[in-house]
C-alpha atoms as one frame of an Amber mdcrd trajectory, in Angstrom:
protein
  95.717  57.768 192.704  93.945  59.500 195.270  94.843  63.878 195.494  96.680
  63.496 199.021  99.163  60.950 197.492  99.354  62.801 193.906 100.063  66.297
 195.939 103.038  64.691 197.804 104.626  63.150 194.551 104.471  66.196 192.891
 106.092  67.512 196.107 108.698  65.284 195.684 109.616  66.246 192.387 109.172
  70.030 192.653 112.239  70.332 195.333 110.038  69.502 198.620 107.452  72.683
 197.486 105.010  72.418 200.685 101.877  71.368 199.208  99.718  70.494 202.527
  99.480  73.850 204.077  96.055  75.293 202.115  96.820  78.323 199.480  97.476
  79.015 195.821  99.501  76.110 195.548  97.583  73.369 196.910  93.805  74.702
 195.730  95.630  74.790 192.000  97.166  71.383 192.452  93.743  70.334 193.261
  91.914  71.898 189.995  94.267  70.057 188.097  94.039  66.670 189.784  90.437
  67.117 188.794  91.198  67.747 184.710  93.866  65.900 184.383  92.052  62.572
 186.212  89.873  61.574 182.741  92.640  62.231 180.738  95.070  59.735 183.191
  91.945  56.946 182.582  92.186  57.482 178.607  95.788  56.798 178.555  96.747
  59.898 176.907 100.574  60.008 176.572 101.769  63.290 178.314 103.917  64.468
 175.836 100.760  65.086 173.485  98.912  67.048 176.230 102.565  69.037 176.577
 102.240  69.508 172.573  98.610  70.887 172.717  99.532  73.374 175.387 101.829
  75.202 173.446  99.605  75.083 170.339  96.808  76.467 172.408  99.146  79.062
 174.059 100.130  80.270 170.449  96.306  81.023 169.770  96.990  84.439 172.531
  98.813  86.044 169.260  96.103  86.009 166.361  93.146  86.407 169.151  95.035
  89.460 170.279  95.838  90.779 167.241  92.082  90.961 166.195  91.510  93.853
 169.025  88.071  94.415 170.299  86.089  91.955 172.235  88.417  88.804 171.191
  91.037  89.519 174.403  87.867  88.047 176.281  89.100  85.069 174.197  92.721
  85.321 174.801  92.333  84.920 178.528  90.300  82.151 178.736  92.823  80.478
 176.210  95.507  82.234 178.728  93.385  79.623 181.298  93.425  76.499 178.848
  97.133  76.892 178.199  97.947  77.049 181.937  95.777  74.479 183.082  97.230
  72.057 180.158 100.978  73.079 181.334  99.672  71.538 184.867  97.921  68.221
 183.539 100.716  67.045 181.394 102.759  66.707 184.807  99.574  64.872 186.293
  99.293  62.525 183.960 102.655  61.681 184.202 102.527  61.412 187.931  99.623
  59.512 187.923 100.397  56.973 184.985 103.789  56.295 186.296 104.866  57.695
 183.111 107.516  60.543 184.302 110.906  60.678 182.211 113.860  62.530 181.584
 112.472  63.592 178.117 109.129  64.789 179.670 110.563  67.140 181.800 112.560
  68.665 179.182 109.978  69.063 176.824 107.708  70.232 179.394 110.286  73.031
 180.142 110.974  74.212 175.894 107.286  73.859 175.833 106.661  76.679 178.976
 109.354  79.072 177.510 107.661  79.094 174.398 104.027  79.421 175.623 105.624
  82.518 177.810 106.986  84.161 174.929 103.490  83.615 173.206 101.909  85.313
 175.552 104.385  88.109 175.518 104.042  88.466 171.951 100.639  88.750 172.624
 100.780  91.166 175.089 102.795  93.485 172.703 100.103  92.815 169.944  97.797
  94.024 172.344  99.556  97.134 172.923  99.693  98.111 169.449 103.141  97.331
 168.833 104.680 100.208 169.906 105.581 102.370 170.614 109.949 101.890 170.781
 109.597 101.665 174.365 106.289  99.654 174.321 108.812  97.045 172.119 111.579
  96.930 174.551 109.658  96.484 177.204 108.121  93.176 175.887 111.874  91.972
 175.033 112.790  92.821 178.737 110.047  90.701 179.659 110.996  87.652 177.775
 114.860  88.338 178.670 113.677  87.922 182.410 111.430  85.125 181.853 114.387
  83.032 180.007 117.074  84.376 182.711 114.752  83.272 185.656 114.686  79.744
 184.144 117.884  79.230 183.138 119.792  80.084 186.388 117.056  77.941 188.225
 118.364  75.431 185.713 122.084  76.012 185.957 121.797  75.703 189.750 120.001
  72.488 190.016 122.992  71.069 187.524 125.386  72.975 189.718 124.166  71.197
 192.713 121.340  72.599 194.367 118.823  69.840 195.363 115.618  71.582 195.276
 113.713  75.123 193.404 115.860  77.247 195.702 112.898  79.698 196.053 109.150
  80.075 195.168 110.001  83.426 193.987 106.803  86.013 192.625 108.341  85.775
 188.889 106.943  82.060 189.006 104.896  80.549 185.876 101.697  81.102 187.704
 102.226  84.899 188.265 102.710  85.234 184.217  99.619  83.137 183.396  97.435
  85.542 186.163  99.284  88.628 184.711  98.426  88.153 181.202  94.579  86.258
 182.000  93.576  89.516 184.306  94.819  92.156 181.676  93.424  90.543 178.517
  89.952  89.595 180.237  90.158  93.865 181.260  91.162  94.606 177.484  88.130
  92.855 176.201  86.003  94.069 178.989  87.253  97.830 178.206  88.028  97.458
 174.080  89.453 101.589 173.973  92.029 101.140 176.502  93.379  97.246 175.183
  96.512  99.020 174.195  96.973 100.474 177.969  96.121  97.498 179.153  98.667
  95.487 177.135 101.598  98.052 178.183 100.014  97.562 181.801 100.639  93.420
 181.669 104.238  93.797 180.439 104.778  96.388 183.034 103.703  94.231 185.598
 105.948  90.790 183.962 109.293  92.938 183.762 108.514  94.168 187.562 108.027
  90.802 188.658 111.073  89.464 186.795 113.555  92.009 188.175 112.394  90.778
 191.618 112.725  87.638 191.507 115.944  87.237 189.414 117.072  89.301 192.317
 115.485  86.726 195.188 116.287  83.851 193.156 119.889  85.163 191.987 120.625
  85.552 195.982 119.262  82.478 197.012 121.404  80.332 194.918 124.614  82.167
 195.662 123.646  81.550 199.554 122.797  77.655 198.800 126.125  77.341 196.050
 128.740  78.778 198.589
Protein backbone atom coordinates (compact mmCIF):
# COMPACT_ATOMS: atom_id res chain seq x y z
CA UNK A 1 0.00 0.00 0.00
CA UNK A 2 1.39 3.06 -1.19
CA UNK A 3 1.12 6.46 1.71
CA UNK A 4 -1.49 8.43 -0.59
CA UNK A 5 -3.92 5.42 -0.48
CA UNK A 6 -3.03 4.43 3.34
CA UNK A 7 -3.66 8.37 4.32
CA UNK A 8 -7.17 8.29 2.73
CA UNK A 9 -8.21 4.92 4.49
CA UNK A 10 -7.24 6.12 7.60
CA UNK A 11 -9.33 9.17 6.57
CA UNK A 12 -12.07 7.12 6.12
CA UNK A 13 -12.09 5.63 9.35
CA UNK A 14 -11.16 8.66 11.48
CA UNK A 15 -14.67 10.54 10.56
CA UNK A 16 -13.39 12.17 7.08
CA UNK A 17 -10.18 13.91 9.27
CA UNK A 18 -8.58 15.91 6.16
CA UNK A 19 -5.38 14.27 5.72
CA UNK A 20 -4.17 15.88 2.21
CA UNK A 21 -3.79 19.43 3.19
CA UNK A 22 0.16 19.35 4.63
CA UNK A 23 0.45 19.85 8.68
CA UNK A 24 0.73 17.93 11.92
CA UNK A 25 -1.59 15.50 10.78
CA UNK A 26 -0.44 14.41 7.53
CA UNK A 27 3.66 14.77 8.24
CA UNK A 28 2.74 12.31 11.46
CA UNK A 29 0.66 9.99 9.34
CA UNK A 30 3.62 9.87 7.18
CA UNK A 31 6.34 8.95 10.05
CA UNK A 32 4.22 6.23 10.85
CA UNK A 33 3.57 4.81 7.39
CA UNK A 34 7.33 4.63 7.44
CA UNK A 35 7.59 2.38 10.98
CA UNK A 36 4.82 0.68 10.73
CA UNK A 37 5.68 -0.54 6.79
CA UNK A 38 8.40 -3.50 8.07
CA UNK A 39 6.27 -4.44 10.66
CA UNK A 40 3.02 -4.78 7.93
CA UNK A 41 5.76 -7.16 5.74
CA UNK A 42 6.48 -9.39 9.01
CA UNK A 43 2.92 -10.07 9.55
CA UNK A 44 2.82 -8.87 12.98
CA UNK A 45 -0.78 -9.15 14.30
CA UNK A 46 -1.84 -5.58 15.48
CA UNK A 47 -3.19 -6.41 18.58
CA UNK A 48 0.47 -7.39 19.84
CA UNK A 49 1.93 -4.03 18.65
CA UNK A 50 -1.38 -2.45 20.64
CA UNK A 51 -0.11 -4.73 23.73
CA UNK A 52 3.56 -3.46 23.56
CA UNK A 53 2.45 0.13 23.49
CA UNK A 54 0.93 0.14 26.67
CA UNK A 55 3.75 -1.92 28.24
CA UNK A 56 6.19 0.59 26.91
CA UNK A 57 3.95 3.54 28.01
CA UNK A 58 3.98 2.03 31.64
CA UNK A 59 7.92 2.29 31.61
CA UNK A 60 7.15 6.65 32.01
CA UNK A 61 6.36 5.62 35.87
CA UNK A 62 9.61 3.78 37.22
CA UNK A 63 11.90 6.03 34.69
CA UNK A 64 10.27 9.00 36.35
CA UNK A 65 10.37 7.95 39.59
CA UNK A 66 14.25 7.54 39.47
CA UNK A 67 14.60 11.60 39.15
CA UNK A 68 17.71 12.99 37.70
CA UNK A 69 18.83 12.50 34.20
CA UNK A 70 16.36 9.36 33.53
CA UNK A 71 13.22 11.91 32.37
CA UNK A 72 15.65 12.17 29.24
CA UNK A 73 14.48 8.51 29.14
CA UNK A 74 10.90 8.96 29.83
CA UNK A 75 10.39 11.14 26.79
CA UNK A 76 11.89 9.28 24.32
CA UNK A 77 9.78 6.26 25.72
CA UNK A 78 6.89 9.14 25.75
CA UNK A 79 7.98 8.95 21.66
CA UNK A 80 8.03 4.99 21.42
CA UNK A 81 4.65 4.72 23.11
CA UNK A 82 3.06 7.27 20.74
CA UNK A 83 4.53 6.18 17.70
CA UNK A 84 3.42 2.38 18.61
CA UNK A 85 -0.31 3.78 19.41
CA UNK A 86 -0.06 5.01 15.54
CA UNK A 87 1.44 1.71 13.90
CA UNK A 88 -0.95 -0.69 15.41
CA UNK A 89 -3.73 1.23 13.28
CA UNK A 90 -1.26 0.95 10.20
CA UNK A 91 -0.81 -2.34 10.28
CA UNK A 92 -4.23 -2.94 10.45
CA UNK A 93 -4.97 -0.67 7.57
CA UNK A 94 -2.45 -1.99 5.58
CA UNK A 95 -2.92 -5.87 6.26
CA UNK A 96 -6.58 -5.64 5.77
CA UNK A 97 -6.71 -6.73 9.24
CA UNK A 98 -9.11 -3.91 10.92
CA UNK A 99 -11.89 -5.31 13.40
CA UNK A 100 -14.33 -4.45 15.82
CA UNK A 101 -12.07 -5.89 18.63
CA UNK A 102 -9.01 -3.84 17.41
CA UNK A 103 -10.52 -0.72 17.77
CA UNK A 104 -11.64 -1.38 21.16
CA UNK A 105 -8.57 -2.54 22.43
CA UNK A 106 -6.78 0.12 20.74
CA UNK A 107 -9.02 2.61 22.69
CA UNK A 108 -8.57 0.67 26.68
CA UNK A 109 -5.06 0.50 25.53
CA UNK A 110 -4.74 4.72 24.92
CA UNK A 111 -6.66 5.44 28.23
CA UNK A 112 -4.33 3.47 30.03
CA UNK A 113 -1.05 4.66 28.40
CA UNK A 114 -2.62 8.37 29.25
CA UNK A 115 -3.05 7.64 32.74
CA UNK A 116 0.62 6.23 32.70
CA UNK A 117 1.87 9.11 31.70
CA UNK A 118 -0.10 11.09 34.18
CA UNK A 119 1.07 9.02 36.88
CA UNK A 120 4.25 9.80 35.68
CA UNK A 121 3.92 13.24 35.51
CA UNK A 122 2.85 13.33 39.24
CA UNK A 123 5.95 11.10 40.08
CA UNK A 124 7.82 13.68 38.53
CA UNK A 125 6.46 16.33 40.59
CA UNK A 126 7.24 14.77 43.75
CA UNK A 127 3.93 13.65 44.59
CA UNK A 128 2.63 16.45 46.08
CA UNK A 129 1.93 18.51 47.20
CA UNK A 130 -2.39 18.10 47.92
CA UNK A 131 -2.88 20.31 45.11
CA UNK A 132 0.02 18.89 42.98
CA UNK A 133 -2.30 15.39 43.54
CA UNK A 134 -5.53 16.80 42.45
CA UNK A 135 -4.33 18.29 39.75
CA UNK A 136 -3.04 15.00 38.16
CA UNK A 137 -6.64 13.39 38.98
CA UNK A 138 -8.22 16.44 37.11
CA UNK A 139 -6.09 15.56 34.36
CA UNK A 140 -7.04 11.99 34.00
CA UNK A 141 -10.86 12.95 34.82
CA UNK A 142 -10.61 15.15 31.55
CA UNK A 143 -8.73 12.77 29.56
CA UNK A 144 -11.48 9.87 30.31
CA UNK A 145 -14.47 12.57 29.94
CA UNK A 146 -13.05 13.77 26.51
CA UNK A 147 -13.17 10.13 25.30
CA UNK A 148 -16.10 8.96 26.53
CA UNK A 149 -18.54 11.67 25.25
CA UNK A 150 -16.62 11.38 21.83
CA UNK A 151 -17.69 7.79 22.36
CA UNK A 152 -21.25 8.25 23.54
CA UNK A 153 -21.86 10.53 20.54
CA UNK A 154 -20.66 8.36 17.81
CA UNK A 155 -23.20 5.54 19.47
CA UNK A 156 -25.71 8.33 19.75
CA UNK A 157 -25.46 9.02 16.13
CA UNK A 158 -22.89 11.27 15.11
CA UNK A 159 -21.09 9.95 11.95
CA UNK A 160 -17.73 11.32 12.29
CA UNK A 161 -14.96 12.81 15.42
CA UNK A 162 -17.22 15.84 15.70
CA UNK A 163 -14.09 18.02 16.25
CA UNK A 164 -10.22 17.86 16.15
CA UNK A 165 -10.29 19.56 19.38
CA UNK A 166 -6.53 20.72 21.18
CA UNK A 167 -7.22 18.02 24.11
CA UNK A 168 -6.44 15.36 21.27
CA UNK A 169 -3.99 12.24 22.00
CA UNK A 170 -1.23 13.98 20.20
CA UNK A 171 -1.31 17.18 22.39
CA UNK A 172 -0.83 14.74 25.64
CA UNK A 173 2.02 12.74 24.06
CA UNK A 174 3.87 16.45 23.05
CA UNK A 175 2.86 17.74 26.57
CA UNK A 176 4.39 15.10 28.56
CA UNK A 177 7.65 14.35 25.75
CA UNK A 178 8.58 18.35 25.93
CA UNK A 179 8.35 18.55 29.85
CA UNK A 180 10.16 15.31 30.71
CA UNK A 181 12.99 15.86 27.95
CA UNK A 182 13.19 19.74 30.02
CA UNK A 183 13.17 17.76 33.48
CA UNK A 184 16.12 15.71 32.47
CA UNK A 185 17.73 18.54 30.69
CA UNK A 186 17.25 20.80 34.01
CA UNK A 187 17.36 17.77 36.93
CA UNK A 188 16.62 20.75 40.05
CA UNK A 189 13.51 21.98 38.62
CA UNK A 190 11.93 18.14 37.41
CA UNK A 191 9.39 18.70 40.09
CA UNK A 192 8.32 22.27 38.44
CA UNK A 193 8.44 20.85 35.45
CA UNK A 194 6.14 17.91 36.27
CA UNK A 195 3.46 20.42 37.94
CA UNK A 196 4.11 22.50 34.61
CA UNK A 197 2.93 19.28 32.20
CA UNK A 198 -0.21 18.61 34.27
CA UNK A 199 -0.93 22.25 34.22
CA UNK A 200 -0.77 22.37 30.71
CA UNK A 201 -3.08 18.62 30.25
CA UNK A 202 -5.95 19.97 32.66
CA UNK A 203 -5.86 23.44 30.52
CA UNK A 204 -6.12 21.65 27.44
CA UNK A 205 -8.84 19.30 28.71
CA UNK A 206 -11.17 22.03 30.02
CA UNK A 207 -10.99 23.42 26.45
CA UNK A 208 -11.75 20.98 24.59
CA UNK A 209 -14.45 19.18 26.68
CA UNK A 210 -15.87 22.60 26.22
CA UNK A 211 -15.36 22.62 22.08
CA UNK A 212 -16.10 19.10 21.90
CA UNK A 213 -19.12 19.17 24.53
CA UNK A 214 -20.66 22.08 22.11
CA UNK A 215 -20.03 20.50 19.03
CA UNK A 216 -21.94 17.43 19.71
CA UNK A 217 -24.93 19.18 21.21
CA UNK A 218 -24.95 21.32 17.76
CA UNK A 219 -24.54 17.93 15.57
CA UNK A 220 -27.18 15.75 18.21
CA UNK A 221 -30.06 18.41 18.01
Amino acid sequence: MGREEYLARWSATHGGVDTARPGFVRGWLSVVYVAARPVARLGVPPSAVTVLGVVVAAGVVPLAMAGGRWPLLVALVVLLSGLLDGVDGAVALMNARSSAWGAVLDAVADRCSDLAYVVGLLALSGWGPAWVRWLAAACAALTLLHEYVRARAVQAGLDDVGVVTVAERPTRVVVTLMCCLAAGIYPAAADRWGRVALAAWAATGVVGAVQLGIVVRRRLT
